[in-house]
DONU-928958 format. One record per residue (C-alpha): residue in one letter; x, y, z. Coordinates in steps of 0.05 Angstrom, whole numbers, padded with zeros to 5 digits, always signed. Layout:
BEGIN
AXYZ ...
***
This chain:
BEGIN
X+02129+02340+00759 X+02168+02293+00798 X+02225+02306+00846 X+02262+02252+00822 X+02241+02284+00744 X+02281+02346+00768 X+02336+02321+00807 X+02384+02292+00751 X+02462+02256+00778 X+02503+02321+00783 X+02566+02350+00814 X+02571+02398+00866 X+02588+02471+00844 X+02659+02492+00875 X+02704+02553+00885 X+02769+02552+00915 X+02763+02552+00994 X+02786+02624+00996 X+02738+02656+00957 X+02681+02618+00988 X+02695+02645+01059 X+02714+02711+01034 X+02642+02709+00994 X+02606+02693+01055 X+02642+02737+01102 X+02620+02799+01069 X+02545+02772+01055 X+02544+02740+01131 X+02572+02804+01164 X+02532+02858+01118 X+02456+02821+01134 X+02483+02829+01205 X+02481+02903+01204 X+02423+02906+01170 X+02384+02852+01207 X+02404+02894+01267 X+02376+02958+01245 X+02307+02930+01237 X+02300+02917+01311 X+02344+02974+01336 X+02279+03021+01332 X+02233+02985+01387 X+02262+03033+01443 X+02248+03098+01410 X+02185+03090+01397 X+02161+03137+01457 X+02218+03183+01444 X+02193+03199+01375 X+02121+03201+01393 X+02136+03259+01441 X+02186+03298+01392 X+02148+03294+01325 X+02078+03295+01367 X+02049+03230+01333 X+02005+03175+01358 X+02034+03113+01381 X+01999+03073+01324 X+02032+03121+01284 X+02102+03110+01309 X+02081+03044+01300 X+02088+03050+01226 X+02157+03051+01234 X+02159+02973+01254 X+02090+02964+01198 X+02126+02991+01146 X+02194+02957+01146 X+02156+02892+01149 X+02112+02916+01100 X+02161+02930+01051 X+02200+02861+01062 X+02134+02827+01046 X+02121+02871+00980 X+02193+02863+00959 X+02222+02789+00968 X+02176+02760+00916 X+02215+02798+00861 X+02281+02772+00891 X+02272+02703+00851 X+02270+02735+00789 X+02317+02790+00807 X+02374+02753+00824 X+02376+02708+00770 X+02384+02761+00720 X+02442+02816+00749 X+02512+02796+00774 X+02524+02780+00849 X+02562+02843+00860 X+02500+02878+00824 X+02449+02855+00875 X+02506+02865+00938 X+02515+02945+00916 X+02427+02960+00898 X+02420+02924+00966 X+02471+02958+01009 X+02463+03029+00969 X+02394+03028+00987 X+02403+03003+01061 X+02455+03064+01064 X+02401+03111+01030 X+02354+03093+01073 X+02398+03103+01145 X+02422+03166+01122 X+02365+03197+01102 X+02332+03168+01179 X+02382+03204+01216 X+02378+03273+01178 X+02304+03262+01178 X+02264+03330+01200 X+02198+03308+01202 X+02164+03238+01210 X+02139+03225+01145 X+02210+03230+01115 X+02233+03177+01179 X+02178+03131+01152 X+02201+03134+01081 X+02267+03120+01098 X+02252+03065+01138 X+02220+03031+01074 X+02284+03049+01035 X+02324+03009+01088 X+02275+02955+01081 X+02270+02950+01007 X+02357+02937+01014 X+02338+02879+01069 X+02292+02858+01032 X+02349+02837+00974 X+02410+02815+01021 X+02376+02758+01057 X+02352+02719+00995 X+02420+02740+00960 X+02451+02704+01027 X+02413+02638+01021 X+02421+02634+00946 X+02504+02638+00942 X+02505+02591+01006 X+02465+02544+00971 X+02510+02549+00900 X+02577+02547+00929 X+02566+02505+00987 X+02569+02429+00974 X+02515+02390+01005 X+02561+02358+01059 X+02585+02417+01088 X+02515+02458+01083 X+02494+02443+01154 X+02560+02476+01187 X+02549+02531+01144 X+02485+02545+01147 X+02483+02536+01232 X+02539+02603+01223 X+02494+02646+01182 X+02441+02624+01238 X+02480+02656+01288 X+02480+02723+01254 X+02412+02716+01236 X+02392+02700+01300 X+02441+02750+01344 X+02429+02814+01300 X+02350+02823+01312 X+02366+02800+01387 X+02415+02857+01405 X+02377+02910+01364 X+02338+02929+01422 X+02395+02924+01471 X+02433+02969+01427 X+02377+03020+01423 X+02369+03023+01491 X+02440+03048+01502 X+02446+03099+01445 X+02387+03124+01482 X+02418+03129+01550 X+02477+03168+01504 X+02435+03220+01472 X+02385+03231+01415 X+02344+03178+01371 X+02386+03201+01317 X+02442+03157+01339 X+02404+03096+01321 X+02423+03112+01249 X+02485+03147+01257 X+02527+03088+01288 X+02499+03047+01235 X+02521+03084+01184 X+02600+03081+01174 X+02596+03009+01199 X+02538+02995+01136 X+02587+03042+01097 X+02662+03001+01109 X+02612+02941+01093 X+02587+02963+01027 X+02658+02991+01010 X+02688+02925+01022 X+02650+02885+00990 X+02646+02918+00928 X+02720+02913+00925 X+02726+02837+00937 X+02660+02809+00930 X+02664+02768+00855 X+02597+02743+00810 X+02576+02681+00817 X+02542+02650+00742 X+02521+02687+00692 X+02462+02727+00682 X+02399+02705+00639 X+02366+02746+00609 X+02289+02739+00607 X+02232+02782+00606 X+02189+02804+00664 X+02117+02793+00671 X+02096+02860+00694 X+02026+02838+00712 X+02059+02795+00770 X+02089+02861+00802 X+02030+02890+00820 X+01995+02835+00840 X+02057+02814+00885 X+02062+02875+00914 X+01983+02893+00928 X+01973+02820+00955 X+02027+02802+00999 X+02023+02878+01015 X+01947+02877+01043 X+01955+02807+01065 X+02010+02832+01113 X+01974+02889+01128 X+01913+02864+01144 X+01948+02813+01190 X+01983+02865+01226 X+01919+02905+01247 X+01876+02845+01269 X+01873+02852+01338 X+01895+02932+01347 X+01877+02968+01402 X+01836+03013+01340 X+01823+02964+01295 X+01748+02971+01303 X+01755+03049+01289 X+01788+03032+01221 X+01764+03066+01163 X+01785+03007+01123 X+01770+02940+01166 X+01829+02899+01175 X+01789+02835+01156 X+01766+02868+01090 X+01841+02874+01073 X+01868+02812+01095 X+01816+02786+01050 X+01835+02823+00992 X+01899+02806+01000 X+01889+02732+00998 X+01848+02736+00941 X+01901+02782+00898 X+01954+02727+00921 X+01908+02667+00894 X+01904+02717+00831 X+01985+02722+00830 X+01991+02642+00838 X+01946+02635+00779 X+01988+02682+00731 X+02057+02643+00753 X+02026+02581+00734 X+02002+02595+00672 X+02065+02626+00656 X+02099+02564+00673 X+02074+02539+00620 X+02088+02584+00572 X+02136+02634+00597 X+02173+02666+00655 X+02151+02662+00715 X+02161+02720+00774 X+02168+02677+00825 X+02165+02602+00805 X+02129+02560+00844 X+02149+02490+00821 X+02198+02493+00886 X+02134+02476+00917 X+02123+02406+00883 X+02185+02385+00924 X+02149+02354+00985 X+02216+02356+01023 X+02221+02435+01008 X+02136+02440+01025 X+02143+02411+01093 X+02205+02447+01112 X+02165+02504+01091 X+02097+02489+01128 X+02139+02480+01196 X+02178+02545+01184 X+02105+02580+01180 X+02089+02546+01242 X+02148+02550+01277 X+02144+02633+01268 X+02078+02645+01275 X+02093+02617+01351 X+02158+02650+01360 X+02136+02729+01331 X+02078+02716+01382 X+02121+02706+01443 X+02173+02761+01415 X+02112+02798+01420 X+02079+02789+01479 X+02146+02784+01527 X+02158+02857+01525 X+02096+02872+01537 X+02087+02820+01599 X+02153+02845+01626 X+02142+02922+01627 X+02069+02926+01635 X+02057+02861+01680 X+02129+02856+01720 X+02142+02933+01718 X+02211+02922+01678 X+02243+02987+01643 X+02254+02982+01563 X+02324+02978+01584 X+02316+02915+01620 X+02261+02884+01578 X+02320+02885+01520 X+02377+02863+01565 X+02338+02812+01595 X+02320+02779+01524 X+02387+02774+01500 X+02412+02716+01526 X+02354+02677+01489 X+02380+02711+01433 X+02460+02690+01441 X+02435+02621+01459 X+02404+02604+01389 X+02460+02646+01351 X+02510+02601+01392 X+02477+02535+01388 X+02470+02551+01308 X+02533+02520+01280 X+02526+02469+01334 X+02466+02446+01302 X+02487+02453+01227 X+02546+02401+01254 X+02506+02354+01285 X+02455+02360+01212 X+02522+02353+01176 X+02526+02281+01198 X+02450+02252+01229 X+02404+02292+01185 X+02343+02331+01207 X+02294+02287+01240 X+02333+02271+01299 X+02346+02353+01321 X+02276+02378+01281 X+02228+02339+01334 X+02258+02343+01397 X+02272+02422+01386 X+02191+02422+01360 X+02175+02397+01424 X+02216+02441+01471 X+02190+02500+01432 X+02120+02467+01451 X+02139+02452+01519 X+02158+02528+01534 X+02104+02558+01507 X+02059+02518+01551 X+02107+02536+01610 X+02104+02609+01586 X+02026+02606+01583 X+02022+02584+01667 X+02059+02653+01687 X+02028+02705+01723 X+02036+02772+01762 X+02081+02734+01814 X+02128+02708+01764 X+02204+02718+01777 X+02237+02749+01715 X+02291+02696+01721 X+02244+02642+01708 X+02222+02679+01654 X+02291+02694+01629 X+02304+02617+01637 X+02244+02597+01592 X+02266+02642+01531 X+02328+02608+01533 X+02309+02539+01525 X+02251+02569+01471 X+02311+02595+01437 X+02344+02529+01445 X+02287+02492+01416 X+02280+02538+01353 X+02357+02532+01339 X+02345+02470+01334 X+02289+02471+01287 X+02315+02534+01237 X+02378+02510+01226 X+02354+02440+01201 X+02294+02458+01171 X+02327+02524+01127 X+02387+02479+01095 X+02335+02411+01085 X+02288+02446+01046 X+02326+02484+00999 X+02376+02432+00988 X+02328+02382+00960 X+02316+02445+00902 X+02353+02443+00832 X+02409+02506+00828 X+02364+02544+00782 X+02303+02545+00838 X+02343+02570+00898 X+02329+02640+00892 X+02261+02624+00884 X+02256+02577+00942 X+02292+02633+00989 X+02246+02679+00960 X+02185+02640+00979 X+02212+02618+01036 X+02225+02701+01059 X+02160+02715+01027 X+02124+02667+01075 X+02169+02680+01133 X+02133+02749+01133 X+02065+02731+01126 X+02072+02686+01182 X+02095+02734+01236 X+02039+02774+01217 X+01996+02727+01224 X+02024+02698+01288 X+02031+02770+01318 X+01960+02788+01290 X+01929+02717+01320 X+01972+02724+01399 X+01955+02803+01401 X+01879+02790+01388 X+01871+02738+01430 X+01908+02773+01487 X+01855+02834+01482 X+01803+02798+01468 X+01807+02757+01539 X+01838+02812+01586 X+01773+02848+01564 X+01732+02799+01588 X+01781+02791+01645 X+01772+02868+01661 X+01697+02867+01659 X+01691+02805+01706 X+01723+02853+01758 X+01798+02844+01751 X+01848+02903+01744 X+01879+02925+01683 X+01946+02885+01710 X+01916+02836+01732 X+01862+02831+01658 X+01926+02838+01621 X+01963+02779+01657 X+01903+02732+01636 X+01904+02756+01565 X+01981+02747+01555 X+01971+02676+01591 X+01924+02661+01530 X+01960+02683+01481 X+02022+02641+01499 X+01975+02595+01507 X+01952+02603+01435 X+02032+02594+01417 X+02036+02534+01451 X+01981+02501+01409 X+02014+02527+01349 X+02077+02491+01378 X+02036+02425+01388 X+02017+02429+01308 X+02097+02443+01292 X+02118+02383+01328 X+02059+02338+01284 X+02104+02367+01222 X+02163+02354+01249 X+02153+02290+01243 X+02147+02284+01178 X+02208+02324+01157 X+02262+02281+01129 X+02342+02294+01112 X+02327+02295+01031 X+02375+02258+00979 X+02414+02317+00946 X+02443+02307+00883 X+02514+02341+00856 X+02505+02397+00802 X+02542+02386+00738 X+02577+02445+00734 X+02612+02489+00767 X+02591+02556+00775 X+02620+02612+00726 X+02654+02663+00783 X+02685+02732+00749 X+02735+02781+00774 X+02712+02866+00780 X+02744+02857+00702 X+02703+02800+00683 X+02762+02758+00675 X+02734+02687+00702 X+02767+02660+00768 X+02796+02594+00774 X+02760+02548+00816 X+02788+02487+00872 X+02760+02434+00905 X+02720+02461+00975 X+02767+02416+01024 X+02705+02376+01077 
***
């Protein structure tokens, strides 16, 4: 099948200009709160080790598990959202997210903290496709680059600040604060957005293939998991080895692609993977894998340079990182402007290449380096990747028909996750693999560590060099104008009347 087979002359879906902003306010500002919670636990991590007397790869779950659970859940989101309401998938996702918190900061021991972190996760896990999906249907294609460079800047500030955040509730008293600020905010959220949030299309009903589920779940499950332990400190000690799942995994996910074809032929598909015979969507795709697999391994191995290499305090490390942070949240609608009128190629390979570029820089520090240097460096890496999300996000789902965009955000959410495993799993075991070597040709354990976190940016820099090769074959798509506008409903399910978007 053909891209030019799918994409038929049609008209761009509309709603009048207030309900479009009010629409995206509430889903914009609601992911922010929960994007934010799912980095706002990285400071507590020694606090809880020491009150509910667990290991640190134990507390470590708490992190495992919410990306865990993301994985496991987004490939159900495509076939999800296309059969409830808008304001049915808004109240599961927040009701869950507000499960989840409160049961986290009532939480007496630390299984019941794990299980509510997966609760969170499994309502995070619905908001973000449900975000890209109704951006994609109202949003006509001329304005999508403006829009989508806002939604960047939430996406991009929440997971920033989360560890910022935690490190003052800290300072202010117990861990339990992480969860209880959260909570009204997550509350007035859900509240008002049940109130003034409205459907967008109908429903359709279809069956669900509940052989997919499983296989969804188990693969992309293990696959993450498997990812995530490469590398660990105890990896070797596992009782399961890491590579043994990460194997199964992949072969459970080839097992899952095989049942969605076949039921594209005669059926319903979970997740439906025609989106991928859209070589502007595929690309787009490929350099989003690339682009995070480098960016979760410098997210992960700054922290760890900063406290253990330049003696830093949590406090610091988090403070220190959030101007990176800022700068690509800032720079977002910036960048959906200038994609609004040149297109992607001109902003997708010079940003590929200053990714590259700092990576490299980032792999030539060492015990001596100044922390402003290295503050200086993760801004202009945050610059770079603003410049390659924002582009590369609106590009490749805009090229899909209406009917694939929740499948298209799901894959791309889906992927997004197996990536920064794989990017975090790839850094982390390179990084021990070479301060052990470092250690037993004499070198202390600062010192050994400093030459493994050198490699491992310098592993991020080659997967930079690789993004910019894609880059350059990414190109601003022809997007054609759906027929029909979409059917919006009132709480009452009386339909609402629709206007023009004004440019």
């Amino acid at each position: 099948m053909t891209e030019g087979a799918m994409l038929a002359p049609q008209a761009t879906p509309t709603l009048s200009p207030d309900r479009v902003t009010t629409v995206l306010r509430i889903l914009v500002l609601s992911t922010f709160v929960v994007l934010l919670n799912e980095t706002i636990m990285v400071n507590a991590i020694p606090r809880l080790m020491r009150e509910f007397e667990v290991t640190a790869a134990a507390a470590g779950w708490l992190s495992t598990a919410f990306m865990l659970t993301m994985a496991v859940v987004i490939p159900v989101t495509g076939w999800f959202l296309q059969r409830v309401t808008t304001r049915t998938a808004f109240t599961l996702a927040m009701a869950l997210f507000l499960a989840g918190t409160a049961l986290a900061a009532a939480a007496p021991a630390f299984p019941v903290l794990l299980a509510a972190r997966v609760i969170q996760a499994s309502g995070t896990a619905v908001m973000m496709p449900l975000l890209m999906t109704t951006l994609m249907t109202l949003v006509p294609p001329h304005d999508r680059g403006r829009v989508m460079g806002n939604i960047t800047l939430v996406i991009s500030v929440a997971p920033a600040l989360g560890p910022a955040v935690s490190g003052v509730l800290l300072q202010l008293g117990s861990w339990r604060l992480l969860f209880l600020a959260v909570l009204p905010i997550a509350g007035a959220m859900a509240l008002f957005g049940r109130s003034r949030l409205v459907n967008i299309g109908e429903p359709q009903a279809g069956p669900i293939d509940w052989l997919s589920v499983p296989l969804a779940a188990a693969g992309f499950g293990a696959l993450v998991y498997g990812l995530s332990e490469l590398g660990a400190g105890d990896a070797a000690r596992a009782t399961v080895p890491p590579e043994a799942t990460t194997l199964a995994g992949a072969v459970l996910i080839a097992l899952f692609v095989w049942r969605q074809l076949a039921l594209q032929r005669s059926s319903t598909p979970l997740l439906d993977l025609r989106a991928l015979t859209f070589r502007h969507f595929s690309v787009a795709l490929g350099l989003m894998c690339l682009s995070f697999m480098a960016l979760m391994g410098a997210f992960i191995l700054l922290p760890i340079y900063l406290q253990e290499v330049c003696g830093l305090t949590s406090l610091q490390t988090g403070l220190l990182l959030i101007p990176g942070g800022l700068t690509m949240g800032l720079l977002g609608p910036q960048v959906g402007k200038l994609y609004d009128r040149i297109g992607a190629p001109r902003l997708v390979v010079p940003g590929a290449a200053l990714t590259a570029l700092c990576l490299a820089l980032f792999a030539l520090t060492s015990e001596e380096t100044s922390p402003w240097v290295v503050l200086a460096l993760h801004v202009a890496l945050s610059a770079g990747m603003a410049f390659v999300f924002t582009p590369v996000f609106t590009s490749g789902l805009a090229v899909l028909p209406p009917h694939l965009y929740p499948h298209g955000s799901a894959i791309l959410g889906s992927l997004q996750q197996v990536a920064a495993a794989a990017g975090t799993a790839l850094v982390i075991s390179v990084m021990t693999g070479r301060a052990a070597t470092a250690a037993a040709d004499g070198a202390d354990a600062t010192g050994a560590l400093a030459t493994g976190i050198t490699w491992g940016f310098g592993v991020g820099a080659a997967l930079g060099v690789v993004a910019v090769l894609v880059a350059l074959l990414v190109r601003t798509p022809p997007v054609a104008q759906p027929p029909a506008e979409p059917q919006t409903q009132d709480e009452d399910g009386t339909p609402t009347k629709t206007a023009p978007t004004p440019s």
